[in-house]
C-alpha positions as CSV (number, residue, x, y, z in Angstrom):
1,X,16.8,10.5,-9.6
2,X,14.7,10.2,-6.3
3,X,10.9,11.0,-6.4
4,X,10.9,14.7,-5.4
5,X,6.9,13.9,-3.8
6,X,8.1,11.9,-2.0
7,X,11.1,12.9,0.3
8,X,12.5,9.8,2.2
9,X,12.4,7.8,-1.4
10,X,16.1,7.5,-0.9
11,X,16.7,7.7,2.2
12,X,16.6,3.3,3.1
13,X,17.4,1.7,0.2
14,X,16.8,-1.9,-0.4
15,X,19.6,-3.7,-1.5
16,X,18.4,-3.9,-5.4
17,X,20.6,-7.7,-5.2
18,X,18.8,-8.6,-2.0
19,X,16.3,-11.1,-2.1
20,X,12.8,-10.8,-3.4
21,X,10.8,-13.8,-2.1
22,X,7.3,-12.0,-0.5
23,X,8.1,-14.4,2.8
24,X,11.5,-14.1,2.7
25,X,14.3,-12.7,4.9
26,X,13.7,-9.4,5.4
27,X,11.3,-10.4,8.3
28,X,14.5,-11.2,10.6
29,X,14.6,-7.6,11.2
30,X,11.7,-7.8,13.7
31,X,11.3,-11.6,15.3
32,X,7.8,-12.6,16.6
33,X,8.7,-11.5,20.1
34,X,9.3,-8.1,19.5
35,X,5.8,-7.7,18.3
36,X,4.7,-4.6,21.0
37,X,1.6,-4.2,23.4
38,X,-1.4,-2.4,22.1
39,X,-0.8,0.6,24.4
40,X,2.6,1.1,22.1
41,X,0.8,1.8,18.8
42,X,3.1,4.6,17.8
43,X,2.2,4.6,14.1
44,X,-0.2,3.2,11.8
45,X,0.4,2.7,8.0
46,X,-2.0,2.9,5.6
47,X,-2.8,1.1,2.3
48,X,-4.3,4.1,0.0
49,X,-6.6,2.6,-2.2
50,X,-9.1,0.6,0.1
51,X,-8.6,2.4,3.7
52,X,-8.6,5.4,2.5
53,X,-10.6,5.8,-0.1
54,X,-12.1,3.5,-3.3
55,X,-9.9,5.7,-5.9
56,X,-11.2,4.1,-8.9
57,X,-15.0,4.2,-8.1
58,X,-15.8,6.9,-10.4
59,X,-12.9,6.3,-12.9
60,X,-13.1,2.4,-13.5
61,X,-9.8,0.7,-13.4
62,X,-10.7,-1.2,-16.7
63,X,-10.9,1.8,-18.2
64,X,-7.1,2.8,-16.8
65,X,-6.1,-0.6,-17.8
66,X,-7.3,-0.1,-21.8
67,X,-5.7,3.1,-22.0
68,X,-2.3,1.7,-20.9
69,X,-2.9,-1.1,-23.5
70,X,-4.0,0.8,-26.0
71,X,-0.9,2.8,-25.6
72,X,1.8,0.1,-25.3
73,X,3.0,-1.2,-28.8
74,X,1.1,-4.4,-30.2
75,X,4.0,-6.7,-29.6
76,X,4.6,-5.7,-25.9
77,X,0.3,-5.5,-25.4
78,X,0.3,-9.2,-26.8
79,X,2.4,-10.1,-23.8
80,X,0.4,-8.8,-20.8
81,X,-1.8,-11.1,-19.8
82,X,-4.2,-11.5,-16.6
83,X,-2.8,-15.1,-14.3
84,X,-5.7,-16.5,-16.1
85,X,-5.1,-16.1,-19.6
86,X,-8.0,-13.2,-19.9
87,X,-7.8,-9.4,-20.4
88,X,-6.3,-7.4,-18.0
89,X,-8.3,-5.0,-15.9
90,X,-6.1,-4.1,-13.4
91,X,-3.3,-1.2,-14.1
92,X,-1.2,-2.4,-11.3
93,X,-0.6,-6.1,-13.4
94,X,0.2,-4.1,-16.6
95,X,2.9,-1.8,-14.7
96,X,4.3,-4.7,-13.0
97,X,4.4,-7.0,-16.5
98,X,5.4,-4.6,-18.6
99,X,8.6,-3.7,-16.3
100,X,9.5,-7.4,-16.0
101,X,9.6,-7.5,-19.5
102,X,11.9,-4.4,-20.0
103,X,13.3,-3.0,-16.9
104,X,14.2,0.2,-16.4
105,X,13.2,1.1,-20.2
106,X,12.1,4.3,-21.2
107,X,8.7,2.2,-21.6
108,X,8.3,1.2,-18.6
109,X,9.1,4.9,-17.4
110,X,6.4,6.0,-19.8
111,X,3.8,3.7,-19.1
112,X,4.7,4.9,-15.0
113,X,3.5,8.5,-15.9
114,X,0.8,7.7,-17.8
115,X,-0.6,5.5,-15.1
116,X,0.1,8.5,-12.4
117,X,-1.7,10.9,-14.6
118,X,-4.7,8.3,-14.5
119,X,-4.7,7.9,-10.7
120,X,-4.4,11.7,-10.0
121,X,-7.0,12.1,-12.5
122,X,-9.0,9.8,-10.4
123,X,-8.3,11.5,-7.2
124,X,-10.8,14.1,-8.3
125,X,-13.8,11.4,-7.9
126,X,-12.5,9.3,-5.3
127,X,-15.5,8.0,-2.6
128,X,-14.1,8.2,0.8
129,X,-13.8,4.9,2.4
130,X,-16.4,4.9,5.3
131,X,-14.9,6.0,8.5
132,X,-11.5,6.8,7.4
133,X,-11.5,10.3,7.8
134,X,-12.8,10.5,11.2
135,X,-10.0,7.6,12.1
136,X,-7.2,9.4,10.7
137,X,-8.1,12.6,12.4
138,X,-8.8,10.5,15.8
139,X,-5.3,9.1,15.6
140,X,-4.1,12.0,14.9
141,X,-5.7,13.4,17.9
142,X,-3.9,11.4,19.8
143,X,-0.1,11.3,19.0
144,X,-0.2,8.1,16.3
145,X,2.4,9.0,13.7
146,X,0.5,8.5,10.5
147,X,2.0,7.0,7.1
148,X,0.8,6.1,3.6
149,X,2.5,2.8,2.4
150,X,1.2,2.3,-1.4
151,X,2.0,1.1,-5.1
152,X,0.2,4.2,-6.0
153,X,1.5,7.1,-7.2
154,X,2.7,9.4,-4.3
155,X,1.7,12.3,-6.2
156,X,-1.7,11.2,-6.5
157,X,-2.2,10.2,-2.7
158,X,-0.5,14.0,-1.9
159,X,-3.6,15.3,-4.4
160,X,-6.3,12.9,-2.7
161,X,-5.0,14.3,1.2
162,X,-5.2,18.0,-0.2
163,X,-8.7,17.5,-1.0
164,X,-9.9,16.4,1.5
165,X,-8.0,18.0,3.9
166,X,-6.0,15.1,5.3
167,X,-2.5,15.8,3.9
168,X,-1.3,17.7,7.2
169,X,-2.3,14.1,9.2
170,X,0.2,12.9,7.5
171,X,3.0,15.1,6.6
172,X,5.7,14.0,4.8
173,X,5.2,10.4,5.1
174,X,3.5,9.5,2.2
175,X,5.2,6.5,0.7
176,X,4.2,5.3,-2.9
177,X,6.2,3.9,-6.2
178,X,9.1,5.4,-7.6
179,X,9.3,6.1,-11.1
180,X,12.7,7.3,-12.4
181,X,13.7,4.8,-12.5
182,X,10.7,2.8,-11.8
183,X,11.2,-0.8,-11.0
184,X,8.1,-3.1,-10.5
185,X,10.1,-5.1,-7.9
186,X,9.8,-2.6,-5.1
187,X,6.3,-2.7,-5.4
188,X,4.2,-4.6,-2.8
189,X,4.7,-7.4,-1.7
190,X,8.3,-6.5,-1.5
191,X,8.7,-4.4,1.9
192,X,10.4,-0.8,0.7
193,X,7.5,1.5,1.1
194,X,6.9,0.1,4.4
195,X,10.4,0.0,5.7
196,X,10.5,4.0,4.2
197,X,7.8,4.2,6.2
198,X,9.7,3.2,9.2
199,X,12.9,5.6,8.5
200,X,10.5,8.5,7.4
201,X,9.0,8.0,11.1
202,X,11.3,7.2,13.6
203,X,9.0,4.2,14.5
204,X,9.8,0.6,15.1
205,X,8.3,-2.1,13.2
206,X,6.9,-4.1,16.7
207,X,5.2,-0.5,17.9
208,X,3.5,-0.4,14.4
209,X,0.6,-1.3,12.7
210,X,-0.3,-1.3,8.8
211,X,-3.7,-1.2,8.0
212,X,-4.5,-2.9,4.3
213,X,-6.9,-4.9,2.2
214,X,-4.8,-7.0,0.3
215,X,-2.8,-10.1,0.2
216,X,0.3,-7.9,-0.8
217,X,-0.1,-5.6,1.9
218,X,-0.3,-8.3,4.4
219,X,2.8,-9.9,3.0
220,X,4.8,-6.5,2.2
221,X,3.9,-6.1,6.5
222,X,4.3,-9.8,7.7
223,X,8.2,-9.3,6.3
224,X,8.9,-6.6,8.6
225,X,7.6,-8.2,11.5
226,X,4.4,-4.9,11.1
227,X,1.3,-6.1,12.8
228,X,-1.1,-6.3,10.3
229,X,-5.2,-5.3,10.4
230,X,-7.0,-6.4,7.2
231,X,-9.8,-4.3,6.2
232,X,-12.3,-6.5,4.0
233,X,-16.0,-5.1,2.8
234,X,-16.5,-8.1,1.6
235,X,-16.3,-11.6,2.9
236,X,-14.6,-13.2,0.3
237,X,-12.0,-10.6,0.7
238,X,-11.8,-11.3,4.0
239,X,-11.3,-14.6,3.6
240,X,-8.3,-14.6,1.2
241,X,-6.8,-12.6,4.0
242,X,-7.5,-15.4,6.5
243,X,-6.4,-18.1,4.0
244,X,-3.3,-16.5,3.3
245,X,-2.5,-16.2,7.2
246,X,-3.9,-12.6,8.6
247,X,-5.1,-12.8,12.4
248,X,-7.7,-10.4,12.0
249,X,-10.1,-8.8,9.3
250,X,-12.7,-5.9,9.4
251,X,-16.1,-4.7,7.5
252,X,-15.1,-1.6,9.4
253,X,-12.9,0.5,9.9
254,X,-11.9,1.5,14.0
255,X,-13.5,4.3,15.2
256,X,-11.0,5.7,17.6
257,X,-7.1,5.2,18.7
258,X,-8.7,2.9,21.3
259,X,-10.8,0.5,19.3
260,X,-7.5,0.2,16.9
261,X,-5.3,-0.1,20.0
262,X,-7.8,-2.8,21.4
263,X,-7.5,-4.4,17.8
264,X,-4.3,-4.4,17.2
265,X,-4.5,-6.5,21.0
266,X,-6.1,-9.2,18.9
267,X,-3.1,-9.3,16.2
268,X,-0.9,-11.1,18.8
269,X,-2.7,-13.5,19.0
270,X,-4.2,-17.0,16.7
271,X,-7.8,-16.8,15.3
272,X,-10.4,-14.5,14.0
273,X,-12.7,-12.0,16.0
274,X,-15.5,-13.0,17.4
């Protein structure tokens, strides 16, 4: 089964065999060169949770994250562990841990929903990120083709966009995890919510840009040759970004199609903004 929220989940498959390596091969599809000029900036993806809005603000992801454990039977729990050794806060580790350790299992397919219900939940008390509104609308405005490229839940995002009144900026192309079957492998860094993104458009990688805050979204993006914008609140956000390779980072988010257009000038090129 396909998700049914979210309508292109079948329509590019990844080859399940193919190659996972976050900097591996999938990036032949678009060489360097094709990278387009700003003035072709026919669609911009969007990270959810970060650009768009802080979805956990009001519904703390430690929280999410002892729920899920709590739920998960003592000899699986005793497995999921944070890179350091510590608890795990994030829900997005526990998903991805729990379906390495039994893929495709009806526990992994369990822990899926419970961890939608959780994010639509928090949809309800998500803070808007500063700016993001007015930017979507402006591109909008102005022809951009607009996706949602996520390891969210589509169903929450689709919730978030209704309330706020965003959902018809986007449309159909509102690109999140799958979950029957789920398999933590598609999720970012690997490429296919991006390259759904791409058939759910029409749009070329090289006439694209993704706008994230993480070091998955930049690598999920760098794969498919996507010009990447990091958006960082914080500097040592920002810097992980740099360190890992991004051109450009931003407290801020554009204000217009033009300031992104003129941004997405600098992502050609080596070195930070000014």
């Amino acid at each position: 089964m396909t998700d049914p929220l979210d309508p292109l989940d079948a329509t590019a498959p990844l080859d399940p065999l193919a190659p996972l390596d976050p900097l591996a091969p999938l990036g032949a599809l678009a060489p360097p060169d094709s990278i387009a000029a700003p003035d072709s900036v026919r669609c911009v993806l969007f990270d959810f949770d970060g650009p768009v809005c802080a979805l956990f603000r009001n519904h703390p992801a430690p929280g999410v994250a002892g729920r899920l454990l709590d739920w998960l039977p003592a000899g699986v729990r005793r497995l999921v562990r944070a890179e350091d050794g510590g608890p795990v806060t994030d829900p997005q580790v526990i998903l991805r841990a729990v379906g390495e350790l039994d893929p495709g299992s009806a526990l992994v397919s369990g822990l899926e929903a419970r961890l939608t219900e959780e994010e639509v939940l928090a949809t309800e008390s998500a803070v808007p990120s500063p700016g993001a509104a007015e930017l979507i609308r402006a591109l909008g405005d102005a022809g951009v083709v607009l996706a949602v490229t996520t390891n969210n839940s589509p169903r929450a995002v689709r919730r978030y966009l209704e309330r706020t009144g965003l959902a018809d900026c986007f449309g159909p192309h509102i690109h999140g995890r799958t979950h029957d079957p789920h398999d933590p492998r598609r999720l970012k860094p690997h490429p296919d919510c991006l390259a759904r993104a791409l058939v759910s458009t029409g749009a070329a990688a090289g006439e694209s840009v993704m706008i994230g805050d993480a070091v998955a979204d930049f690598l999920a993006a760098k794969q498919l040759g996507i010009r990447f914008l990091g958006y960082a609140t914080r500097e040592s956000k920002s810097e992980v970004l740099y360190e890992v390779g991004a051109r450009v980072a931003v407290d801020e988010l554009p204000r217009s199609a033009q300031e992104l257009a003129a941004l997405a000038d600098q992502l050609g090129r080596d070195g930070r903004l000014p």
